[in-house]
C-alpha positions as CSV (number, residue, x, y, z in Angstrom):
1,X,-3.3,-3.5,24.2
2,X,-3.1,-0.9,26.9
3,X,-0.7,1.7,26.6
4,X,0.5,4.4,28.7
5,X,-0.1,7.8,27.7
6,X,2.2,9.1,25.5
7,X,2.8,12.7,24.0
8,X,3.2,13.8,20.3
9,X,1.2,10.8,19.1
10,X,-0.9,13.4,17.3
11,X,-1.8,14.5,15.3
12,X,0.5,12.8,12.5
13,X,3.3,10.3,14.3
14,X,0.7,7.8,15.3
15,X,0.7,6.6,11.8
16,X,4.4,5.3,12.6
17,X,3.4,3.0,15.2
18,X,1.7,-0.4,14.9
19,X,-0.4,-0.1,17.5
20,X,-2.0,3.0,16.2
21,X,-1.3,3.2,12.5
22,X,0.0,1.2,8.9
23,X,2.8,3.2,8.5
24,X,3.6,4.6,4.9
25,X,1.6,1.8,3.5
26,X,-1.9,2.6,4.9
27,X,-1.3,6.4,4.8
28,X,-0.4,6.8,1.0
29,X,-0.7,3.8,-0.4
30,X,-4.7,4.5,-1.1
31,X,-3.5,7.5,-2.6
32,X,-1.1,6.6,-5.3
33,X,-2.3,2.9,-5.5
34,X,-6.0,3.2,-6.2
35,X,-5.0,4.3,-10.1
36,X,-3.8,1.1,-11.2
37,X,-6.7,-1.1,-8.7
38,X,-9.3,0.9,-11.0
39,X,-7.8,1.3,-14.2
40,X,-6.7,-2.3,-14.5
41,X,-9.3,-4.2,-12.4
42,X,-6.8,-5.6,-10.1
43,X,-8.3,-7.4,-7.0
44,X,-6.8,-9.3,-4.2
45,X,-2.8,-10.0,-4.3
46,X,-1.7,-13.4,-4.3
47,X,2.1,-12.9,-3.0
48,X,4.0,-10.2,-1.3
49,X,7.8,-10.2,-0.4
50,X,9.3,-7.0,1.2
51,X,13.1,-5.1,2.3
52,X,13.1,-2.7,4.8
53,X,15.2,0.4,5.3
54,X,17.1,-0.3,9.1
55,X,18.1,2.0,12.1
56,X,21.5,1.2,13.2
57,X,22.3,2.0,17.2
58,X,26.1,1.1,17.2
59,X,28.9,0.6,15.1
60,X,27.7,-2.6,13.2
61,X,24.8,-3.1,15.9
62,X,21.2,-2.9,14.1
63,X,18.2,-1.8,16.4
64,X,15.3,-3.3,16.6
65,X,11.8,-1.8,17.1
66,X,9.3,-4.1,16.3
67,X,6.5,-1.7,17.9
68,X,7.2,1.1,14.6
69,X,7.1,1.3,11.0
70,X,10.7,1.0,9.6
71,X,12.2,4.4,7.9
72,X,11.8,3.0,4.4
73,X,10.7,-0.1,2.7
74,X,10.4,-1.5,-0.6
75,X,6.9,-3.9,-1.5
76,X,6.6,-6.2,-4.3
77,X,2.8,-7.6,-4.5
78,X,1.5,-10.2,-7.3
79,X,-1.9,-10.2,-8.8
80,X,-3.6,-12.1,-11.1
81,X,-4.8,-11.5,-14.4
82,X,-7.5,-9.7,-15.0
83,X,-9.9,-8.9,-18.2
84,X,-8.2,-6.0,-18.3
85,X,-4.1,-7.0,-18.8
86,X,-2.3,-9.7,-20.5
87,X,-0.8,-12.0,-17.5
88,X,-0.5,-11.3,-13.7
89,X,0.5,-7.7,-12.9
90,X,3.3,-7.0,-10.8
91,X,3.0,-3.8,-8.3
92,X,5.8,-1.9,-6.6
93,X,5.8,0.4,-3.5
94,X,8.6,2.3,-2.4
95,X,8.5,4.7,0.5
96,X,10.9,6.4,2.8
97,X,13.5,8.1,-0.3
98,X,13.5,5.4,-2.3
99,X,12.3,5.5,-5.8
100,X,12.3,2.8,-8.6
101,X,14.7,3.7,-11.2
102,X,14.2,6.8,-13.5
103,X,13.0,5.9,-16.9
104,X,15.2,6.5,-19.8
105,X,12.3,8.3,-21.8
106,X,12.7,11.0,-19.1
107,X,14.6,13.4,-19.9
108,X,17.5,14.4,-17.5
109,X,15.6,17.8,-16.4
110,X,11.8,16.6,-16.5
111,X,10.6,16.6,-12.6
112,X,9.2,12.3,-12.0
113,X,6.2,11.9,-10.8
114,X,5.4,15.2,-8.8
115,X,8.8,15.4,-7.3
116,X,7.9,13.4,-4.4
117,X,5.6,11.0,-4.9
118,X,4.2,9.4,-8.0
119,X,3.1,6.1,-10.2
120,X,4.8,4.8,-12.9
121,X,2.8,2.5,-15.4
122,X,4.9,0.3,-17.6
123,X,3.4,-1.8,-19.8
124,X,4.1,-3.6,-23.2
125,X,3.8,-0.9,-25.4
126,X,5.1,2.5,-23.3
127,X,5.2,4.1,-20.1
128,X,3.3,6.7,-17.9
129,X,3.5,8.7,-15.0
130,X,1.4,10.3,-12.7
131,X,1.1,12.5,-9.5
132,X,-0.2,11.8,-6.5
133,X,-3.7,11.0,-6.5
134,X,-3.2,9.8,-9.9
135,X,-3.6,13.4,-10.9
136,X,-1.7,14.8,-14.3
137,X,-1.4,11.5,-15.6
138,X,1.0,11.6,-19.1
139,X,3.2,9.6,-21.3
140,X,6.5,8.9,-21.5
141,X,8.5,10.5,-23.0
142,X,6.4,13.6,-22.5
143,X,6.8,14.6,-26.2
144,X,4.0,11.7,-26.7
145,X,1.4,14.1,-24.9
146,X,1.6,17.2,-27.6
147,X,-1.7,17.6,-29.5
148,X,-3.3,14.6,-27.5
149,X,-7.1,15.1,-26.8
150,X,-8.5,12.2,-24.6
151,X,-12.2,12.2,-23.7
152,X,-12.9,12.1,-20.2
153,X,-14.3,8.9,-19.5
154,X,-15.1,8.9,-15.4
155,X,-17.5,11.9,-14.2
156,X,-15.5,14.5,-11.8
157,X,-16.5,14.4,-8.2
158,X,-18.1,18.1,-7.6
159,X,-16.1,19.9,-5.0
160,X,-13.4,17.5,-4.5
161,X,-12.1,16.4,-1.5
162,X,-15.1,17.6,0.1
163,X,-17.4,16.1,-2.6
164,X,-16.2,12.7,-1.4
165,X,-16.9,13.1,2.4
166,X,-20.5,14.2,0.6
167,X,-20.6,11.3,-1.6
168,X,-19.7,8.5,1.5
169,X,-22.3,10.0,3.5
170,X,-24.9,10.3,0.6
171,X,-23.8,6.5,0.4
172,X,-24.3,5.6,3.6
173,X,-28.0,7.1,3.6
174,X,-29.0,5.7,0.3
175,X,-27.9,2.3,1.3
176,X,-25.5,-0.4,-0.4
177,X,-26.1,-0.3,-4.0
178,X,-28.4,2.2,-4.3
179,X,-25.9,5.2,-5.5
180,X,-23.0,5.3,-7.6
181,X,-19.8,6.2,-6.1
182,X,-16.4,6.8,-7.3
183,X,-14.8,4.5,-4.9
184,X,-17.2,1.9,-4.3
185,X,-16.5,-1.5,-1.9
186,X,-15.6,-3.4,-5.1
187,X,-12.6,-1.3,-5.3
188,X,-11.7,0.1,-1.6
189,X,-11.9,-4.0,-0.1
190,X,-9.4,-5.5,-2.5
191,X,-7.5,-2.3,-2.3
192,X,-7.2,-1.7,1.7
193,X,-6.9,-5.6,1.7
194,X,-4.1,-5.8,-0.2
195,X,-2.3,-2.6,1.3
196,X,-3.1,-4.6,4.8
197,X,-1.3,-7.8,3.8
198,X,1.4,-6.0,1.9
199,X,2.0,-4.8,5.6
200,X,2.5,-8.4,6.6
201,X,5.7,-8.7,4.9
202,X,7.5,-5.6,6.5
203,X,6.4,-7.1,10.0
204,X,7.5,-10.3,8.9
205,X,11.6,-9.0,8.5
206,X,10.8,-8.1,12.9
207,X,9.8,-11.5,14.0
208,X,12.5,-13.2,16.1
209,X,13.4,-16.9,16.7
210,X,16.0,-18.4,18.9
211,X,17.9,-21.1,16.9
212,X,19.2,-24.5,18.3
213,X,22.4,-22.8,19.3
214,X,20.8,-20.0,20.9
215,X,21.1,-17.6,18.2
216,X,18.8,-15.1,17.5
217,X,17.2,-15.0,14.2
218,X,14.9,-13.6,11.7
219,X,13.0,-16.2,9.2
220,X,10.1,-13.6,8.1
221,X,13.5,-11.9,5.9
222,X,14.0,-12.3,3.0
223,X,11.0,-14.6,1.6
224,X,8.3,-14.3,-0.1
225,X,4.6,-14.5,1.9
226,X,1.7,-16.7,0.1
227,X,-1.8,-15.0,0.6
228,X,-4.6,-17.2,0.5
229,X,-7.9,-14.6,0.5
230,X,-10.3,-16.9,0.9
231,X,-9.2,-17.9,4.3
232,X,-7.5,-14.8,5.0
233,X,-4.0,-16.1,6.0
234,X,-0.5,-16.5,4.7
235,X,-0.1,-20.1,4.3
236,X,3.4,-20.5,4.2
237,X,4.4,-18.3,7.0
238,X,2.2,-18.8,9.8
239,X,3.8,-16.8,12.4
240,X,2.8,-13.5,10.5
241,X,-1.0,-14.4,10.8
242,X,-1.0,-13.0,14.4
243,X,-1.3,-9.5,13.0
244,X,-4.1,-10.6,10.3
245,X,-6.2,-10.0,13.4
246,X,-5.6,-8.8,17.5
247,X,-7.5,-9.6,20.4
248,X,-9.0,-6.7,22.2
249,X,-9.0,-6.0,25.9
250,X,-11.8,-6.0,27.9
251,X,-14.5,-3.6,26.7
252,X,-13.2,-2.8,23.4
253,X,-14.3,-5.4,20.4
254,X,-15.6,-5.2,17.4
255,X,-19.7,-6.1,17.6
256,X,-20.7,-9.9,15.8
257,X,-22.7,-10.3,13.1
């Protein structure tokens, strides 16, 4: 939609507004959720539910700002089983200050995660932490990583970050298929796909109805969206699946196959 011009949009806050960005979701997410997409296989979520951190304007009196991120909000998506885990696998996100709960194998002065941000594995047998990036990646409790010698399994991208800006456009000119890459469609699709739709549930909680008594209320709160991939909706929601996809002014769309 058109918008007036506004100031301080860059270079970071436009991430904070729907219009522009996918709030904490779409700026970290790919950074400290890719781990477990490649590690365990996962690939398109099945169901999302979501709380939200809110902005109170008045004694009592909560704001609303549908057209921003909220300050904090915590994501639970389902996937399904995959040839890599026992049963469905259940994900957690957690952004603006809030972290899930520290594990008891941690001991009381042992930084989690990398102080900030992190990913925390827990699975039938243990647990295990990482940084961002899924970088430093150990067990818990750390006393389980003295004298342990893993082989390195993945090849190393030469000259990091700037490696991969090589590696995309070495892609790009070699042509689908036709050169490895360490993040390849069949992991970035059902990774920025599920990120996207996890998004639905936060702008679910900011979708208004007027009641039969003229109250104003939220129904998108405090449920839990069905995804169906195939047809790229939620089905039992339907007035979230406006933001699935937007209609562009004139002169701006995206080209047809």
């Amino acid at each position: 939609p058109y918008k007036e011009y506004v100031d301080k949009l860059v270079p970071f806050n436009w991430r904070g507004w729907w219009d522009y960005g996918t709030g904490a979701l779409g700026d970290m997410g790919c950074h400290l959720l890719e781990a477990p997409f490649s590690v365990l296989n996962l690939k398109y979520a099945t169901e999302v539910e979501a709380s939200v951190g809110s902005v109170y304007v008045d004694e009592f009196k909560r704001g609303y700002f549908p057209e921003s991120c909220p300050p904090s909000s915590h994501v639970t998506l389902k996937f399904p089983k995959t040839e890599k885990t026992q049963g469905d696998v259940t994900v957690h996100w957690m952004d603006g200050g809030i972290q899930p709960t520290r594990p008891e194998e941690l001991g009381a002065d042992e930084l989690f995660g990398d102080g900030g941000n992190g990913t925390l594995f827990i699975g039938t047998k243990g647990k295990m932490m990482a940084n961002t990036y899924g970088d430093k990646a150990r067990l818990i409790p750390l006393s389980k990583n003295e004298n342990l010698n893993i082989a390195q399994k993945l090849a190393r991208v030469p000259g990091q970050a700037n490696g991969h800006y090589g590696q995309w456009v070495e892609g790009c000119i070699a042509g689908y298929g036709k050169k490895e890459l360490s993040s390849p469609f069949e992991i970035a699709g059902p990774l920025t796909e599920s990120l996207l739709m996890a998004n639905l549930a936060i702008r679910a909680a900011d979708i208004q109805k007027i009641n039969d008594k003229g109250k104003v209320t939220y129904p998108g709160r405090y449920r839990k969206l069905l995804w169906d991939n195939d047809q790229m909706k939620v089905t039992n929601f339907d007035d979230v699946n406006q933001f699935v996809k937007r209609e562009y002014r004139e002169g701006w769309k995206l080209g047809e196959k």
